[in-house]
C-alpha positions as CSV (number, residue, x, y, z in Angstrom):
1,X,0.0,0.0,0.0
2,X,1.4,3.4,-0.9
3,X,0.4,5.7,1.8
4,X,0.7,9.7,1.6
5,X,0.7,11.7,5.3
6,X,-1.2,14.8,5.1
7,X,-1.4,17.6,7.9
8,X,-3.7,20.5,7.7
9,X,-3.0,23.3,8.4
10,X,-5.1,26.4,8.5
11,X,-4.7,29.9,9.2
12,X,-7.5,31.1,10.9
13,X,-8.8,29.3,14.9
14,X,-11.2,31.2,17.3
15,X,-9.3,30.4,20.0
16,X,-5.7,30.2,19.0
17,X,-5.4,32.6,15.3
18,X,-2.0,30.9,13.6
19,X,-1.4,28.4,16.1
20,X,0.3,26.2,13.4
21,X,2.8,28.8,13.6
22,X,3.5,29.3,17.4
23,X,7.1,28.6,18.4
24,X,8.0,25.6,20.9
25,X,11.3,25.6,21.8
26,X,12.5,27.3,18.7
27,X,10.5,25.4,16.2
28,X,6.9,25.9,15.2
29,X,4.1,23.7,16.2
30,X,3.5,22.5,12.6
31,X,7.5,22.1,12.0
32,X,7.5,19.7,14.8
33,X,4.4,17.9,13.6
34,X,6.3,17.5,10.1
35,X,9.4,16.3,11.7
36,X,7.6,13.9,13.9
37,X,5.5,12.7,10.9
38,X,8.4,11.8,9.1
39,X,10.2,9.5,11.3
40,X,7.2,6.9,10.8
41,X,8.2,4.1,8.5
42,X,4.8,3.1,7.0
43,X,4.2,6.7,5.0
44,X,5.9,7.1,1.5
45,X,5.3,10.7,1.5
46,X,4.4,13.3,4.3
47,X,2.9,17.2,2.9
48,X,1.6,19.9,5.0
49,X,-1.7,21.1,3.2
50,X,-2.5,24.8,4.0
51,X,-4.8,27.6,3.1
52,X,-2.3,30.6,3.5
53,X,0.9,31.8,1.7
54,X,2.8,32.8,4.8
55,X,2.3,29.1,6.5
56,X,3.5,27.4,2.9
57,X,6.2,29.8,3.0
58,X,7.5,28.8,6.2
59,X,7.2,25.2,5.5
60,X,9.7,25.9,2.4
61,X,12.0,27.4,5.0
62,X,12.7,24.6,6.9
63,X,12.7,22.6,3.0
64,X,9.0,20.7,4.3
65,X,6.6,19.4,1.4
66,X,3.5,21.4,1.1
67,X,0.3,22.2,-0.8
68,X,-1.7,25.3,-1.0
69,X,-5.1,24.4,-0.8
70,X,-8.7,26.5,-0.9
71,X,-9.6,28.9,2.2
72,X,-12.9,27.6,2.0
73,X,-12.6,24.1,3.0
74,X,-15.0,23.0,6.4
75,X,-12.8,20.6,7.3
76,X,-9.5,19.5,7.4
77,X,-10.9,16.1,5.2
78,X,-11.6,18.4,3.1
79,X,-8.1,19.4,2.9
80,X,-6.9,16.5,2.7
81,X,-8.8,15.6,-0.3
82,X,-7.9,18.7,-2.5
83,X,-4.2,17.7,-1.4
84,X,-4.4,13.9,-2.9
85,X,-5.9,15.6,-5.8
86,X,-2.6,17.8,-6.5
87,X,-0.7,14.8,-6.5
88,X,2.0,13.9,-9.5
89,X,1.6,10.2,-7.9
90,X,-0.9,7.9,-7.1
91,X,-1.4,6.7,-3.4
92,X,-3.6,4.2,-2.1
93,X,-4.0,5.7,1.5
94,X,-4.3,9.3,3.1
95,X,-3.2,9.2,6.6
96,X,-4.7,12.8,7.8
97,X,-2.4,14.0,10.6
98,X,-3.7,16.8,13.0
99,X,-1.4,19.8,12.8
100,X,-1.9,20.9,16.2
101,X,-0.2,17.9,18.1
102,X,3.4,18.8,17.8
103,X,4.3,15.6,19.4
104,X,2.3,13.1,17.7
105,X,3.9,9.8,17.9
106,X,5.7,8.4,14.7
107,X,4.6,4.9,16.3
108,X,0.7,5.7,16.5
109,X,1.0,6.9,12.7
110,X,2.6,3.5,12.0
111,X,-0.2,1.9,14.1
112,X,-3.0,3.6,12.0
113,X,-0.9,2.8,9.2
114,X,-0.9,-1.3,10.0
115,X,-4.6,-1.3,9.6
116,X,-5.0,-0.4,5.7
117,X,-4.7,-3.3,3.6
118,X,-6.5,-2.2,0.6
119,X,-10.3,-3.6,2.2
120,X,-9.9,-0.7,5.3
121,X,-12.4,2.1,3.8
122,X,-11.1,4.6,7.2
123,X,-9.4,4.1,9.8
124,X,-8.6,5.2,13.1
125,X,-7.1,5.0,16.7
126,X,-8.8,4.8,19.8
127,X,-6.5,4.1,23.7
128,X,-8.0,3.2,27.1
129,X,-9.1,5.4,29.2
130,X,-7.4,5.8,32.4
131,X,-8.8,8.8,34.0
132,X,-12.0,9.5,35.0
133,X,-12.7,13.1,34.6
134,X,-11.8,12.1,30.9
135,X,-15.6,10.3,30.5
136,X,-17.5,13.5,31.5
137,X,-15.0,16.2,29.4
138,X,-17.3,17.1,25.9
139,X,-14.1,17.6,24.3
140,X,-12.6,13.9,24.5
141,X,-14.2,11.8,22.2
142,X,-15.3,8.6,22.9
143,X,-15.7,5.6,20.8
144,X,-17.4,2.2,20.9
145,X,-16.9,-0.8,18.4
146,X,-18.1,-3.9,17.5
147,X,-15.9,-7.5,17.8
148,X,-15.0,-6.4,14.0
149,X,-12.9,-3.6,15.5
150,X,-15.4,-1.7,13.5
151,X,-16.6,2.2,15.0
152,X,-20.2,1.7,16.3
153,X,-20.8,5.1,17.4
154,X,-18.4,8.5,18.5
155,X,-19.5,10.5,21.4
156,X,-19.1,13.7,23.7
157,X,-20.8,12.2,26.3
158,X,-19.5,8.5,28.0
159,X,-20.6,5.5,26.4
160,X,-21.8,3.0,27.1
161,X,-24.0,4.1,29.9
162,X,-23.6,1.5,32.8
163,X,-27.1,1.4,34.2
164,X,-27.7,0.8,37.6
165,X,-23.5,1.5,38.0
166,X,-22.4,5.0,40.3
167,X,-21.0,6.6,37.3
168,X,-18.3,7.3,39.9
169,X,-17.4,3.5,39.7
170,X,-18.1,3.1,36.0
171,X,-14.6,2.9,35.1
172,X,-14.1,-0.3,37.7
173,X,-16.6,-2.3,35.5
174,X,-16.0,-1.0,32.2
175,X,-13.3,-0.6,29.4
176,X,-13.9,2.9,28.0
177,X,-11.6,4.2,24.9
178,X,-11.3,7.6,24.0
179,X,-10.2,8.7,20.6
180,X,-6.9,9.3,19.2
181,X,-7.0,12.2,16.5
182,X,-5.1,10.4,13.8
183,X,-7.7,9.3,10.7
184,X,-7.0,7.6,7.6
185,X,-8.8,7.3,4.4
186,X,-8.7,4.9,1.1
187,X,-8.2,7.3,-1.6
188,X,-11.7,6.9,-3.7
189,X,-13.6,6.5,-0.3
190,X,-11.7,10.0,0.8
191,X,-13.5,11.7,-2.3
192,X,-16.7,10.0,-2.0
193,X,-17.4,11.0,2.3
194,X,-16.3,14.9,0.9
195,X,-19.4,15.0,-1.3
196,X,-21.8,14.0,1.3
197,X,-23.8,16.7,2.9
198,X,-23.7,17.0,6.6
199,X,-25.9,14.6,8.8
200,X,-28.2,14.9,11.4
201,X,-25.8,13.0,14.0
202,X,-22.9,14.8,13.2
203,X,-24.9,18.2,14.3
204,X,-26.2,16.6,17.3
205,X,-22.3,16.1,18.4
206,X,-20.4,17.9,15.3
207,X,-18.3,14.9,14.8
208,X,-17.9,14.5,11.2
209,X,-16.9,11.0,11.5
210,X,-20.8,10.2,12.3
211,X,-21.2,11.6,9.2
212,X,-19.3,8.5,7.8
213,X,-21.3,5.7,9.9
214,X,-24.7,7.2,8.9
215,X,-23.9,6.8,5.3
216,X,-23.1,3.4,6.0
217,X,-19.1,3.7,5.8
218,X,-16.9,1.5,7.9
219,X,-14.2,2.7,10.4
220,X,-11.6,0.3,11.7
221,X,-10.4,0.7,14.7
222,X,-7.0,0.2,16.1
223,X,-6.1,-0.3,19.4
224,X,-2.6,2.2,20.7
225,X,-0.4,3.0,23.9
226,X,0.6,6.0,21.9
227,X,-1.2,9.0,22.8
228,X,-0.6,12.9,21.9
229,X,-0.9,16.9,23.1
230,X,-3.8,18.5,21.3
231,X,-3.1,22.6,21.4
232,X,-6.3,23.9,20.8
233,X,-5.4,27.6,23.0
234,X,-2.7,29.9,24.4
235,X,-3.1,27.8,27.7
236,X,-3.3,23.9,26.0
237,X,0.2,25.2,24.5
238,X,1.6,26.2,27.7
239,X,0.5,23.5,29.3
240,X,2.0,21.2,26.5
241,X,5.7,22.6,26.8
242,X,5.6,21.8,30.9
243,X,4.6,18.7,30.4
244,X,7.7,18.3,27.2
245,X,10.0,20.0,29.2
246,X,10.0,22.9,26.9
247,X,10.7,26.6,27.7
């Protein structure tokens, strides 16, 4: 399988405007993505796909691969798919890689990775849950699957419900997973899911991948140790270089 690595990344946020270029430790947030996403073995190619001239100029600085895409794109799927358009060459796979975790794990890409084998329409990661306050956070998602290792259903809230269980000792009876923010999509699957029109389960949650699942699309699930730092504000970032040892 021939496997091209994408990461968006997009000028604009609400809460963090041109966090892909914030510095950590002398290197920007998406520079470190980049670097990390090359040290995985399973990706022929890695490109950093971005709506803005000064982010595709800085990725030239520092001699990265990258691709100017459309301003207007919803998502970063979306991205992703205008990207693997642009292409000289022909790849099987798009392994979408979020361009605010500067220290995504080469080894959770490789994970992802393991699970396309030409029949994987998407794919994507999920890893235990260890903490509780993790269950009741909106911004964690959490993901059930079937013995398949097939997504059943993505959620803000915790599922399953354990009825007739303190949901203080949930976590004593049950396996919960959250999910890790790594996707990957067959290529011809990739440019069918971008025509779709939004569904009425991924408003309920805004979680495109329910979008996916309602349409009857099949997400395989992987099981990984490896987990990452999503920066979504000022205050994730800081938070992100204590825990890296970063000044």
């Amino acid at each position: 399988m021939k496997i091209l690595g994408i990461i968006p990344a997009r000028w604009a946020s609400s809460r963090f405007p041109q966090k892909v270029l914030a510095d950590i430790g002398g290197k920007s947030m998406v520079q470190r993505v980049y670097e990390q996403s090359l040290k995985a073995k399973k990706l022929d190619q890695v490109v950093v796909a971005t709506d803005h001239e000064k982010i595709a100029e800085h990725i030239a600085s520092f001699d990265g691969k990258v691709s100017l895409t459309s301003p207007d794109h919803p998502s970063g799927t979306d991205r992703c798919r205008e990207t693997l358009d642009q292409q000289e060459e022909a790849y099987d796979y798009v392994v979408n890689i979020q361009g605010d975790e500067p220290f995504v794990h080469p080894e959770a890409i490789d994970d992802l990775a393991s699970l396309l084998d030409g029949e994987t329409q998407l794919g994507t990661l999920v890893s235990e849950i260890h903490d509780a306050t993790v269950l009741s956070n909106p911004n964690m998602m959490k993901v059930i699957f079937n013995t398949q290792q097939e997504a059943i259903y993505f959620s803000r809230t915790a599922i399953p419900y354990l009825r007739d269980i303190p949901t203080d000792a949930w976590m004593q009876h049950h396996i919960f997973y959250k999910h890790v923010h790594l996707y990957a999509y067959r290529a011809d699957i990739l440019r069918e899911i971008t025509k779709l029109p939004v569904s009425s389960l991924e408003k309920a949650e805004s979680l495109e991948q329910l979008r996916w699942i309602e349409n009857g699309y099949t997400i395989k699930v992987g099981i990984t140790k490896f987990e990452s730092l999503s920066v979504d504000t000022p205050a994730d970032l800081e938070r992100a270089k204590q825990q890296m040892g970063i000044r």
